[in-house]
Biopython code that builds the backbone (N, CA, C, O; Angstrom):
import numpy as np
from Bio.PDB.StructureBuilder import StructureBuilder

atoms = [
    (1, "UNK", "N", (-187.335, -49.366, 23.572)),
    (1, "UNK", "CA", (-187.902, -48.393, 22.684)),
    (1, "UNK", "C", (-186.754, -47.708, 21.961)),
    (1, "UNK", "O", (-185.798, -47.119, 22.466)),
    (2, "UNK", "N", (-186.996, -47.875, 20.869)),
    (2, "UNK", "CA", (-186.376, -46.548, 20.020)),
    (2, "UNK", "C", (-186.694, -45.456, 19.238)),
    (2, "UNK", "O", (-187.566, -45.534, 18.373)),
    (3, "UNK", "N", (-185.987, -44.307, 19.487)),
    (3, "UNK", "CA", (-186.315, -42.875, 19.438)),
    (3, "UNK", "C", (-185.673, -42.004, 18.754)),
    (3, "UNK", "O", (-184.576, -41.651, 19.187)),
    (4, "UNK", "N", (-186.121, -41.495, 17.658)),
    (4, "UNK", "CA", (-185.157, -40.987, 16.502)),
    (4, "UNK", "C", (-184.702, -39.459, 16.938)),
    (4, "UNK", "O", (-185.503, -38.527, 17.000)),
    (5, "UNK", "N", (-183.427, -39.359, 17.202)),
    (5, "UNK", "CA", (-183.121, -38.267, 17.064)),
    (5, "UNK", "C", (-182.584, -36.972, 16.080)),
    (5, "UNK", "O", (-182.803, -35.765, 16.176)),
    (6, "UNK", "N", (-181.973, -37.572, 15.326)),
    (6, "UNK", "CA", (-181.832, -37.042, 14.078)),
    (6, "UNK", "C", (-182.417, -37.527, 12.819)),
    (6, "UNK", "O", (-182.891, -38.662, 12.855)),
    (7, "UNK", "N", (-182.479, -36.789, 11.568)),
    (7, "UNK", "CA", (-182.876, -37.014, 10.069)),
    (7, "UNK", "C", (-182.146, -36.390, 9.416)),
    (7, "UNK", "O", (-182.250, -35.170, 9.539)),
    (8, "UNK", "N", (-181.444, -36.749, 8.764)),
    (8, "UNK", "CA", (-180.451, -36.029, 7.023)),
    (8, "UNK", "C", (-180.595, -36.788, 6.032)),
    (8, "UNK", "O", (-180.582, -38.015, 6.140)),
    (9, "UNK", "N", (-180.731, -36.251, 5.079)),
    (9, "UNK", "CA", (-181.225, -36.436, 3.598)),
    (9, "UNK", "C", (-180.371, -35.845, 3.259)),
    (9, "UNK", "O", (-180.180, -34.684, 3.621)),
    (10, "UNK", "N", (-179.471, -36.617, 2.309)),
    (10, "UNK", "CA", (-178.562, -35.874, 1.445)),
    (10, "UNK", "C", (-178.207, -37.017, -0.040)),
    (10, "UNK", "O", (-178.184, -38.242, 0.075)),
    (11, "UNK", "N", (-178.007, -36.416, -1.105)),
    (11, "UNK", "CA", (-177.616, -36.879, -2.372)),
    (11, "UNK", "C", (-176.527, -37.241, -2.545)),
    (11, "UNK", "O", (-175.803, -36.261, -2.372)),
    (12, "UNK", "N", (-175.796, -38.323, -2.859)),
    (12, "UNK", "CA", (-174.556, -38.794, -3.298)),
    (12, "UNK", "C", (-174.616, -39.737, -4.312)),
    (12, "UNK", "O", (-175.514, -40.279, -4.956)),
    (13, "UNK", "N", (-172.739, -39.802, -4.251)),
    (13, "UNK", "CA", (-172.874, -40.327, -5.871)),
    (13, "UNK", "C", (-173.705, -41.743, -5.993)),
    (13, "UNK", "O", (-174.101, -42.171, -7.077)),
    (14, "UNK", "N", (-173.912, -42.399, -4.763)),
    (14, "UNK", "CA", (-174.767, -43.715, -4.925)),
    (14, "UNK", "C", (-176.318, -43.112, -5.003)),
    (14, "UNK", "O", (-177.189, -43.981, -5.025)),
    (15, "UNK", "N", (-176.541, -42.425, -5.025)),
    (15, "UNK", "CA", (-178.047, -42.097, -4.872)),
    (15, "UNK", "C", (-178.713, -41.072, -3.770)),
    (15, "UNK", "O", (-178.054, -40.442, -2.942)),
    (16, "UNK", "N", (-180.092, -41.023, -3.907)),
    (16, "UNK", "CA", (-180.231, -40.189, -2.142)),
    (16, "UNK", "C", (-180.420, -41.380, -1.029)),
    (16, "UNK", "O", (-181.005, -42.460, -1.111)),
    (17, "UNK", "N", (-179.777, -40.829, -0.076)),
    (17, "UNK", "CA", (-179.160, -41.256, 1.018)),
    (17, "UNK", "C", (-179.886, -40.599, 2.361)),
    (17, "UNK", "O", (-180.268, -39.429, 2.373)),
    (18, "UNK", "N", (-180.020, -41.459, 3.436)),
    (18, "UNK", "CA", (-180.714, -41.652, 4.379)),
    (18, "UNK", "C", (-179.952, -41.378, 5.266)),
    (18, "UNK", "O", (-178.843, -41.803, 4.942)),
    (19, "UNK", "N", (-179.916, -40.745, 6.524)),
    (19, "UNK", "CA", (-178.681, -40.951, 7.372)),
    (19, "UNK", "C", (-180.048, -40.653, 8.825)),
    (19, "UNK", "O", (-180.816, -39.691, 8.817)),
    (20, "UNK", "N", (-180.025, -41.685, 9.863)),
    (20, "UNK", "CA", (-180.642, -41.395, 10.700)),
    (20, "UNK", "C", (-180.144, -42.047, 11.982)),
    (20, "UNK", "O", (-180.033, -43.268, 12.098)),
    (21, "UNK", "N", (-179.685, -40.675, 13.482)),
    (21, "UNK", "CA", (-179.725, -41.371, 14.273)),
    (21, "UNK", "C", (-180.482, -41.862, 15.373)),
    (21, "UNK", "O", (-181.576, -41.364, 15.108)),
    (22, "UNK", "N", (-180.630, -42.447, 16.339)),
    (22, "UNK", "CA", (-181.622, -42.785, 17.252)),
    (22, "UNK", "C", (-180.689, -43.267, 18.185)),
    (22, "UNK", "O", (-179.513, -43.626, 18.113)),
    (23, "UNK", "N", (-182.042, -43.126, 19.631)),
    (23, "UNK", "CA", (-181.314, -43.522, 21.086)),
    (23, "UNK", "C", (-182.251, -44.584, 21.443)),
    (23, "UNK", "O", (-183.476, -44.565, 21.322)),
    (24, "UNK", "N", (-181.534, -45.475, 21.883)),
    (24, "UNK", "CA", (-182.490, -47.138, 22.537)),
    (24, "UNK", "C", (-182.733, -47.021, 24.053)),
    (24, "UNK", "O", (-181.691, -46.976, 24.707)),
    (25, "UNK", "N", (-183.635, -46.975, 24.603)),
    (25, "UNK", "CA", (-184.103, -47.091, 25.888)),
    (25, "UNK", "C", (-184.681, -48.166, 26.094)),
    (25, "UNK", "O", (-185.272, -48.875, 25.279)),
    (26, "UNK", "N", (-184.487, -48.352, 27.456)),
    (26, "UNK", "CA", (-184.896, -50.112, 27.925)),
    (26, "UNK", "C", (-186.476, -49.770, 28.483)),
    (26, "UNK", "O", (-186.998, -48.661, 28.365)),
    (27, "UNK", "N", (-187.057, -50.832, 29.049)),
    (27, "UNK", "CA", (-188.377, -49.989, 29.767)),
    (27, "UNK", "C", (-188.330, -49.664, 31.065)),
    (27, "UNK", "O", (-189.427, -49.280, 31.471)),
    (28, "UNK", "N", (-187.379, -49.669, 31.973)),
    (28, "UNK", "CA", (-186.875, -49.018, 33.036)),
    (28, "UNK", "C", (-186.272, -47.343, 32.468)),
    (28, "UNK", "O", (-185.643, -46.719, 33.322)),
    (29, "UNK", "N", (-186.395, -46.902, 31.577)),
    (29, "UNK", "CA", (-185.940, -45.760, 30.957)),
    (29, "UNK", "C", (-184.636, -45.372, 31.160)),
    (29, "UNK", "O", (-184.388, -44.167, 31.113)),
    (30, "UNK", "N", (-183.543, -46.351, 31.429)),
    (30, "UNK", "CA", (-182.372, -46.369, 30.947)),
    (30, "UNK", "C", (-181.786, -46.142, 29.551)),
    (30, "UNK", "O", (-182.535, -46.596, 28.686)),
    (31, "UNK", "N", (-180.811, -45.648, 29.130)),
    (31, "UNK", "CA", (-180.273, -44.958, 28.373)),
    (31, "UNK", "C", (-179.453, -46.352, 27.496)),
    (31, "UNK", "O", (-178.229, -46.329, 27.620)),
    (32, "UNK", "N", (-180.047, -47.573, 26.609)),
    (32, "UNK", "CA", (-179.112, -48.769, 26.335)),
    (32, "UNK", "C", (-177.691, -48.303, 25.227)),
    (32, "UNK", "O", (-176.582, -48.836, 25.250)),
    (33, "UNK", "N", (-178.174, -47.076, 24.235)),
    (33, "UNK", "CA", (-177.594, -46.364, 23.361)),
    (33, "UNK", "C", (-178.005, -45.263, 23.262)),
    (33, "UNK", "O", (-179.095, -44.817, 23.619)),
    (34, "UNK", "N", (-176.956, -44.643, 22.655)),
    (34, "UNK", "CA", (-177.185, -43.197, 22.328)),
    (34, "UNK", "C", (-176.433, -43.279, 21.068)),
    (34, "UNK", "O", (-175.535, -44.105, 20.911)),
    (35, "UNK", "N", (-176.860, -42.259, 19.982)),
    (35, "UNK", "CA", (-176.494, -41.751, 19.130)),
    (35, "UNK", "C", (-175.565, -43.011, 17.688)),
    (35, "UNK", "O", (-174.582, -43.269, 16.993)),
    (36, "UNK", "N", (-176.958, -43.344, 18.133)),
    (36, "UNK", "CA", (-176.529, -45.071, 17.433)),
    (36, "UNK", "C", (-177.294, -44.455, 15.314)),
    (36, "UNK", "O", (-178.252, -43.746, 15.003)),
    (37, "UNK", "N", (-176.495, -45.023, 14.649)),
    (37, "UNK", "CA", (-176.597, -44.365, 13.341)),
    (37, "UNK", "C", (-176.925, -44.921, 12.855)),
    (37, "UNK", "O", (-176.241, -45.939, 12.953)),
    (38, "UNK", "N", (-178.184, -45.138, 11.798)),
    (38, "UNK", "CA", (-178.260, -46.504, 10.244)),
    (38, "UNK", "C", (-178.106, -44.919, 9.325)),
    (38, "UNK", "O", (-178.351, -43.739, 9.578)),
    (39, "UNK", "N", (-177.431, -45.871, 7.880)),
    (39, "UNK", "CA", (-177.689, -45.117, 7.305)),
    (39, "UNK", "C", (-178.106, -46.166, 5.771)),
    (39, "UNK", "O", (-177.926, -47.379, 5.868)),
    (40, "UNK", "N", (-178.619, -45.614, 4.508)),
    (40, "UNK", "CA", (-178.999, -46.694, 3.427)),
    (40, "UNK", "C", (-179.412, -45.805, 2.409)),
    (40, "UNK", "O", (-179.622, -44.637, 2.733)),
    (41, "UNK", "N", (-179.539, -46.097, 1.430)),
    (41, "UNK", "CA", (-179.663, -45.299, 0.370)),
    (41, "UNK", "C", (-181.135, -46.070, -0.523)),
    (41, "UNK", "O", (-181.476, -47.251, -0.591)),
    (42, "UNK", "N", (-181.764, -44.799, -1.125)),
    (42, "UNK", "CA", (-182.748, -45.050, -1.496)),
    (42, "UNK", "C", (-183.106, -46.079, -2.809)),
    (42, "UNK", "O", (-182.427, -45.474, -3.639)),
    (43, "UNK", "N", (-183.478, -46.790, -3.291)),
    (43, "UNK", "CA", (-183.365, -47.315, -4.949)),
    (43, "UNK", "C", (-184.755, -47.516, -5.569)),
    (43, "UNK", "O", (-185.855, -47.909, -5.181)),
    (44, "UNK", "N", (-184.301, -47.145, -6.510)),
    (44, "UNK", "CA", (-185.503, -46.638, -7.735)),
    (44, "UNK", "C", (-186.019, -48.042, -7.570)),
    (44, "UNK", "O", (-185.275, -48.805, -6.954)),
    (45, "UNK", "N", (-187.194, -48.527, -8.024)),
    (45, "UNK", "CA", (-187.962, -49.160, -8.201)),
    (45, "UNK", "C", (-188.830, -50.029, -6.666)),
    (45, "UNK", "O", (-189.935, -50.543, -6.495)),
    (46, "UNK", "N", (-187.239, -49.743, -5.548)),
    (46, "UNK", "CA", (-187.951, -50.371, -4.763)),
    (46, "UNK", "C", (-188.600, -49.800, -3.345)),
    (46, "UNK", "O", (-189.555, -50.157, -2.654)),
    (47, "UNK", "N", (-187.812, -48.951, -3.268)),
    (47, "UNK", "CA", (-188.468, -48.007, -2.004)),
    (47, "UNK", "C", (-189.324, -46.248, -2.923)),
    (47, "UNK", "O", (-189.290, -45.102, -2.474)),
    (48, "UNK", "N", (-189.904, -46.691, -4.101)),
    (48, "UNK", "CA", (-190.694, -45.564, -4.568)),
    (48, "UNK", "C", (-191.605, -45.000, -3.433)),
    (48, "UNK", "O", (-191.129, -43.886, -3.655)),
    (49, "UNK", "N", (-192.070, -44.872, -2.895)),
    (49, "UNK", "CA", (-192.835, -44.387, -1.724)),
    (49, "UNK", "C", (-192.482, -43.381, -0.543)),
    (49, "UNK", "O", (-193.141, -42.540, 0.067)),
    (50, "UNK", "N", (-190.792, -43.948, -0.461)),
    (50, "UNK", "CA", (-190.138, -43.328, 0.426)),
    (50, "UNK", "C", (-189.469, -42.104, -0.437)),
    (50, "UNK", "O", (-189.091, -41.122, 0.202)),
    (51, "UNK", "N", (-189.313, -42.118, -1.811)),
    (51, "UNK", "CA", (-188.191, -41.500, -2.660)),
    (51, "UNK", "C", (-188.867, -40.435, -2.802)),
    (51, "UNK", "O", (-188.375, -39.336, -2.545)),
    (52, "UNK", "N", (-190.378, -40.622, -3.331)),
    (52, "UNK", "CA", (-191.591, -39.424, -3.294)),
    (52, "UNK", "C", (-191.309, -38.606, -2.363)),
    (52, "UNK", "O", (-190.743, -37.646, -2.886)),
    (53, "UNK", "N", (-191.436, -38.414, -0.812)),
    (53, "UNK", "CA", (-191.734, -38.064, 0.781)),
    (53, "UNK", "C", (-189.788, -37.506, 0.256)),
    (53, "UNK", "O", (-189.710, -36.290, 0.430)),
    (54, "UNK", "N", (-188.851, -37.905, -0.107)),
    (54, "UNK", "CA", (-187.450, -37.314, -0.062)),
    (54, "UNK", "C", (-187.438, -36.080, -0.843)),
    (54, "UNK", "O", (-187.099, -34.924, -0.589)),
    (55, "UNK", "N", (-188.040, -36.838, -2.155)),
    (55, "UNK", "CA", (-187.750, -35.814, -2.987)),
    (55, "UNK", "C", (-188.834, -34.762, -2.937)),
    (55, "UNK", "O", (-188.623, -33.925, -3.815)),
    (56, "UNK", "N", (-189.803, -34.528, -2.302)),
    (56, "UNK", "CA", (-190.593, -33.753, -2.029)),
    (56, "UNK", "C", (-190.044, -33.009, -0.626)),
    (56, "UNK", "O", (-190.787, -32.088, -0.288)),
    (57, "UNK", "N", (-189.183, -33.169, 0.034)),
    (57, "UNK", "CA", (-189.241, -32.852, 1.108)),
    (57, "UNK", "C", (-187.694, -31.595, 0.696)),
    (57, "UNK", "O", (-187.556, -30.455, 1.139)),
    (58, "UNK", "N", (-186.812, -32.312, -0.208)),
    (58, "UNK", "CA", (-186.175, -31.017, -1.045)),
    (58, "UNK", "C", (-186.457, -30.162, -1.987)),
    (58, "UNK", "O", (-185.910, -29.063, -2.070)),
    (59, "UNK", "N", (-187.064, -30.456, -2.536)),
    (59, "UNK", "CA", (-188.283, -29.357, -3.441)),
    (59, "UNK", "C", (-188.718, -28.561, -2.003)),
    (59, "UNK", "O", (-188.133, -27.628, -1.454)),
    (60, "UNK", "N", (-189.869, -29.220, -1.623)),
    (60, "UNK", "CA", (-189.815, -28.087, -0.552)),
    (60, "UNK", "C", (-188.692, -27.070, 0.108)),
    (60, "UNK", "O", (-188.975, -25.884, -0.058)),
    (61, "UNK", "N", (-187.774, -27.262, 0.647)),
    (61, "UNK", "CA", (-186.256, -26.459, 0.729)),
    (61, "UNK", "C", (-185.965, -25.841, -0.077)),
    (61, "UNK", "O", (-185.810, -24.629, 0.074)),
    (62, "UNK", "N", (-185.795, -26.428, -1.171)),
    (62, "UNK", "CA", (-185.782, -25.399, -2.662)),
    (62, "UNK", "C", (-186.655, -24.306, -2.411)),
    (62, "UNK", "O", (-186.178, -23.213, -2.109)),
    (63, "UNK", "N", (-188.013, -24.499, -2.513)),
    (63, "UNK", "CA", (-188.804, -23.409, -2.673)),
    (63, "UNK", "C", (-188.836, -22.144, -1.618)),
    (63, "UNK", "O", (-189.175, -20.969, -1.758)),
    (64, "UNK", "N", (-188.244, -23.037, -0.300)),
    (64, "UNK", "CA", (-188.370, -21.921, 1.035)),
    (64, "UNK", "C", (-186.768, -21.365, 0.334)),
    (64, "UNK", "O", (-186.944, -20.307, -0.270)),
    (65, "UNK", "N", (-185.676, -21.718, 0.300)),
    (65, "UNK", "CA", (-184.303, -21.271, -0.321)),
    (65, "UNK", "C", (-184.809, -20.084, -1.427)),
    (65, "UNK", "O", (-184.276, -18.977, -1.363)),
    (66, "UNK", "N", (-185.596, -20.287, -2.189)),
    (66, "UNK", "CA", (-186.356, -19.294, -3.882)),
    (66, "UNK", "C", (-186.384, -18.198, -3.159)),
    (66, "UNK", "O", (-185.885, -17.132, -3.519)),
    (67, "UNK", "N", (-187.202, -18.472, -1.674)),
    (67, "UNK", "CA", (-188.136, -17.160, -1.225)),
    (67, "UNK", "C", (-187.192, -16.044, -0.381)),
    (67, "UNK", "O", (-187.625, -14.893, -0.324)),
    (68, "UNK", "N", (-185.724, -16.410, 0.369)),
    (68, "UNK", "CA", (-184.869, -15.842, 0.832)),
    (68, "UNK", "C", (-184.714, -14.633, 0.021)),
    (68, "UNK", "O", (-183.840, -13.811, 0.298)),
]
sb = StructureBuilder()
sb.init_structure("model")
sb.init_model(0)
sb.init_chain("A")
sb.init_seg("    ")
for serial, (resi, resn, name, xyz) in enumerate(atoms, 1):
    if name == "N":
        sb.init_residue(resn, " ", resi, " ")
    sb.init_atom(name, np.array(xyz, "f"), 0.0, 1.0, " ", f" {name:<3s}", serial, name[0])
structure = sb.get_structure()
């Protein structure tokens, strides 16, 4: 099984960018990895679906950031 422990979203000069880590457990619930990283960047035309859910998810931040 794998189990996401972290999520960051951040913008760079290649585009917005994905950074997520996760821990792998066996089914004896041993520990196979920890803090194991993918990271990939988003691209226009082909992951539109996911880019929506990003860029909505900083707009949102934005707006809680407005209200400070």
């Amino acid at each position: 099984m794998k189990k996401v422990t972290s999520l960051t979203l951040h913008k760079t000069s290649e585009g917005e960018r994905v950074s997520i880590t996760y821990v792998k457990i066996n089914d004896d619930g041993k520990v196979m990895g920890d803090n194991i990283r993918e990271d990939f960047v988003l691209v226009e035309g082909v992951n539109e679906e996911a880019l929506n859910y990003y860029r909505g998810l900083f707009q949102f931040a934005q707006n809680k950031i407005n209200l400070l």
